[in-house]
C-alpha positions, -999 to +999 in steps of 0.1 A: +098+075+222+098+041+197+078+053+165+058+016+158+036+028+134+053+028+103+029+012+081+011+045+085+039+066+078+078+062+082+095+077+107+123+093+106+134+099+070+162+083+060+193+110+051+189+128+017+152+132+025+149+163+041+175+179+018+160+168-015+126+182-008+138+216+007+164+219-020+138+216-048+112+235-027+143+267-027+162+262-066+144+282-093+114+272-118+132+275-148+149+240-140+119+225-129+113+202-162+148+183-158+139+180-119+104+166-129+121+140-158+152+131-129+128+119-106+101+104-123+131+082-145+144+074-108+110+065-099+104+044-128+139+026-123+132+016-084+096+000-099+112-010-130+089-001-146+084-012-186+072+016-202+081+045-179+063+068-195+027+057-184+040+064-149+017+092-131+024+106-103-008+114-075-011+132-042-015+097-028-024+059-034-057+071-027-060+097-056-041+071-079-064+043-071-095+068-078-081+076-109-070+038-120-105+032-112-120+062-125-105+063-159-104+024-170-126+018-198-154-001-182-182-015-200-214-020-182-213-056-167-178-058-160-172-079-129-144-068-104-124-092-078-108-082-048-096-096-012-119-095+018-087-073+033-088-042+011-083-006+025-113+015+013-093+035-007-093+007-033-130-004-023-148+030-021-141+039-063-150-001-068-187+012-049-190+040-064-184+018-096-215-004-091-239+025-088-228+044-116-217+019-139-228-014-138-198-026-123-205-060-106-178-069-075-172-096-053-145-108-027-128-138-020-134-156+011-107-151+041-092-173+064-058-166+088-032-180+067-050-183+032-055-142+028-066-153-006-085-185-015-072-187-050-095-215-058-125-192-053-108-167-073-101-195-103-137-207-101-151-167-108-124-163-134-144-197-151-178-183-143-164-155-173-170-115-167-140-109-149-122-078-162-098-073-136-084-084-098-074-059-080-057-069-049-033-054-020+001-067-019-002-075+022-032-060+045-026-035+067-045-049+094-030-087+093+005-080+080-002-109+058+012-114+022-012-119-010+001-144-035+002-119-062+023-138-079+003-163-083-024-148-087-015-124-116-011-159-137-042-177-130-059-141-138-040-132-169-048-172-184-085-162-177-080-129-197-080-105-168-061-077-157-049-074-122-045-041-105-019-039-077-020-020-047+014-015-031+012+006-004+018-018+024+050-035+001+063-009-019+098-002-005+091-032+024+098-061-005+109-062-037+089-051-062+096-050-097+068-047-119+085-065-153+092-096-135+059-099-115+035-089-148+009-067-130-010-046-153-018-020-130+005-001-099-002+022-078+021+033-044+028+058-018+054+074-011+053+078+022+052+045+039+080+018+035+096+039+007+102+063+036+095+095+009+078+125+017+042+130+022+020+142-002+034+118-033+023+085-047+017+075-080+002+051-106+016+031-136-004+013-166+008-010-190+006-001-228-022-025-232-046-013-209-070+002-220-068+036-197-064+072-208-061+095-182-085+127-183-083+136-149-045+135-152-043+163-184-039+199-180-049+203-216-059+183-242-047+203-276-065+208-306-097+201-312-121+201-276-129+166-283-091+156-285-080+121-269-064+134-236-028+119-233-023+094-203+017+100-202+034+124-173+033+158-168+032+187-145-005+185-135-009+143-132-039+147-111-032+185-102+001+198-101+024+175-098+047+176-060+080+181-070+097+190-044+080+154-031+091+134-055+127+148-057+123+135-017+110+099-029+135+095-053+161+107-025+146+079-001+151+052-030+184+059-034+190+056+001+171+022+001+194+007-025+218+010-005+207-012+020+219-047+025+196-077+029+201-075+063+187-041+069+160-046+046+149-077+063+152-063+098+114-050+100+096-083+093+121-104+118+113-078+144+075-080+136+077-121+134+094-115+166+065-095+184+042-116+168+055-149+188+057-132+219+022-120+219+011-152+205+022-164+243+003-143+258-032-157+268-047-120+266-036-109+230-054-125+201-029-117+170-051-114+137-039-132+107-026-170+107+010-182+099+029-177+065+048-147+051+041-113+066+052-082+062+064-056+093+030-053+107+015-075+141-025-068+148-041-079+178-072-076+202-065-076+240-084-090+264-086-064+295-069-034+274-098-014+258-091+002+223-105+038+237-074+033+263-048+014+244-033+043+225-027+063+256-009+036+277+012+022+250+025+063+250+025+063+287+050+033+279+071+049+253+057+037+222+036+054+193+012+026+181-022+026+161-054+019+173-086+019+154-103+001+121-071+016+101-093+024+071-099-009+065-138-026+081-137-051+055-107-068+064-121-064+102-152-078+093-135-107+081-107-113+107-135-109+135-119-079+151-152-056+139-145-029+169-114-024+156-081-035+169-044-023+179-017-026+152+022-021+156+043-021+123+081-016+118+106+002+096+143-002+097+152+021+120+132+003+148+153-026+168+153-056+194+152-034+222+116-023+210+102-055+204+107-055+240+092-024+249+063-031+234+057-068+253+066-050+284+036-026+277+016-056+271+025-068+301+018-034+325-014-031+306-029-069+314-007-084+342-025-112+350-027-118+308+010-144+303 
């Protein structure tokens, strides 16, 4: 069976993986402090991270972006900027923002090729109100790359923080958080950083005004004490250690990847991507430039309610659906819903083929 769903979770673990988490989940409580401050320093290091201490860790991107969200100091009036290809675990706290708290948001326009229209975003940072863009690092739907980059300087010369979310790049590119000048992370652990699931986490820089209630098993003192936004055992509920001690296992293993290996998922997707693009039938969503490991497409004559069970007849695990993400549907044109294969670095050539072939049984009138 070829596992081509990896931007939904990576498959197999790398070596070391396994190990980590069952040795941690089997060696005795009393050393569970050092455990917690190994990891979380490897953690940091893989992100480098300034300030490692305001790294949290969460069950998942989705509880870290809740709590990022959640525990920001807004002020009513604030005004919010995102991408029209966000998951809806970034978009669902930015809702329940605006009916609780006067949160105003708005998205960028999309178009295949320009995921985001920078000049739009410039021309709200002018309008004024803009505390903070908060942006995916590459949909999961299109594959395609945000300029992040980019647009963490036109945001921070407007005075405004940008908010990453990494799940779709974290492990998949580069990513180090000193160098790029994000003011907000968060990640999971269980896609291209090929951890455990059950681990993700969330960093904020000194200067953000965030302090982390929901992440504090106690606060000391007096009841109305400041609650302290650095790490813990109970970051958002008790922290997953034997989860981490897995992530920071799979990031060792990473490093030690050449470029070659590293690279090997987005050549194989760029790969798949051409080949479908010559097929009449298949209508790839997302436009040229830099992707990551991830081909979407709609096929004419291969239902979604019957795409997941030939692709399997064929060999190949795959994903079918809206993949958490209608907005970015809604803006590609693929509002049903669409079929997705994504890559990892254990996947090779031989399954790019596969996975035309199935293309081929499934519409063979469709080259």
């Amino acid at each position: 069976m070829i596992y081509a769903n990896q931007a939904g979770t990576s498959w197999p673990k790398p070596p070391g993986v396994v190990e980590a988490v069952q040795h941690a989940l089997g060696a005795a409580p009393t050393g569970n402090a050092a455990r917690f401050r190994a990891a979380h320093a490897r953690v940091a290091r893989f992100f480098d991270l300034p300030a490692a201490e305001r790294l949290l860790f969460a069950p998942s991107c989705t509880a870290a972006l809740a709590v990022l969200l959640g525990d920001f100091a807004w002020r009513e009036g604030d005004r919010v900027l995102t991408s029209s290809l966000e998951h809806h675990a970034l978009l669902r706290p930015l809702q329940k923002l605006t009916w609780e708290r006067g949160v105003a948001h708005s998205s960028a326009p999309y178009r295949p090729g320009a995921p985001l229209d920078l000049d739009w975003i410039e021309g709200e940072l002018r309008r004024g109100g803009v505390r903070m863009v908060a942006c995916t690092g590459a949909s999961n739907v299109t594959g395609e790359l945000l300029p992040i980059a980019e647009l963490v300087r036109l945001a921070h010369a407007h005075g405004a923080l940008v908010l990453l979310d990494a799940a779709q790049t974290a492990g998949l590119l580069p990513l180090g958080v000193a160098a790029l000048g994000v003011d907000l992370l968060a990640f999971a652990g269980h896609k291209a950083l090929h951890g455990p699931l059950g681990i993700g986490g969330l960093w904020a820089a000194p200067h953000v005004p965030f302090v982390c209630p929901s992440a504090s098993c106690e606060v000391g003192g007096d009841a109305g004490a400041r609650p302290s936004p650095y790490p813990g055992f109970c970051d958002v509920g008790s922290v997953n250690l034997p989860a981490m001690h897995g992530l920071a296992a799979a990031m060792d293993w990473l490093d030690g990847l050449d470029t070659a290996q590293r690279e090997s998922p987005m050549r194989l997707a760029a790969a798949l991507r051409e080949g479908c693009r010559q097929r009449p039938s298949c209508r790839v969503l997302g436009g040229d430039g830099p992707h990551t490991a991830t081909v979407s497409m709609v096929v004419d004559g291969l239902p979604l309610d019957r795409a997941q069970q030939h692709f399997v007849e064929h060999g190949l695990v795959v994903r079918v659906g809206q993949h958490c993400a209608p907005s970015a549907l809604r803006a590609t044109g693929a509002v049903e819903g669409c079929l997705r294969l994504s890559f990892g670095v254990t996947n090779r050539d031989d399954d790019v083929t596969a996975a035309l072939a199935a293309l081929d049984a499934a519409v063979p009138d469709g080259r």
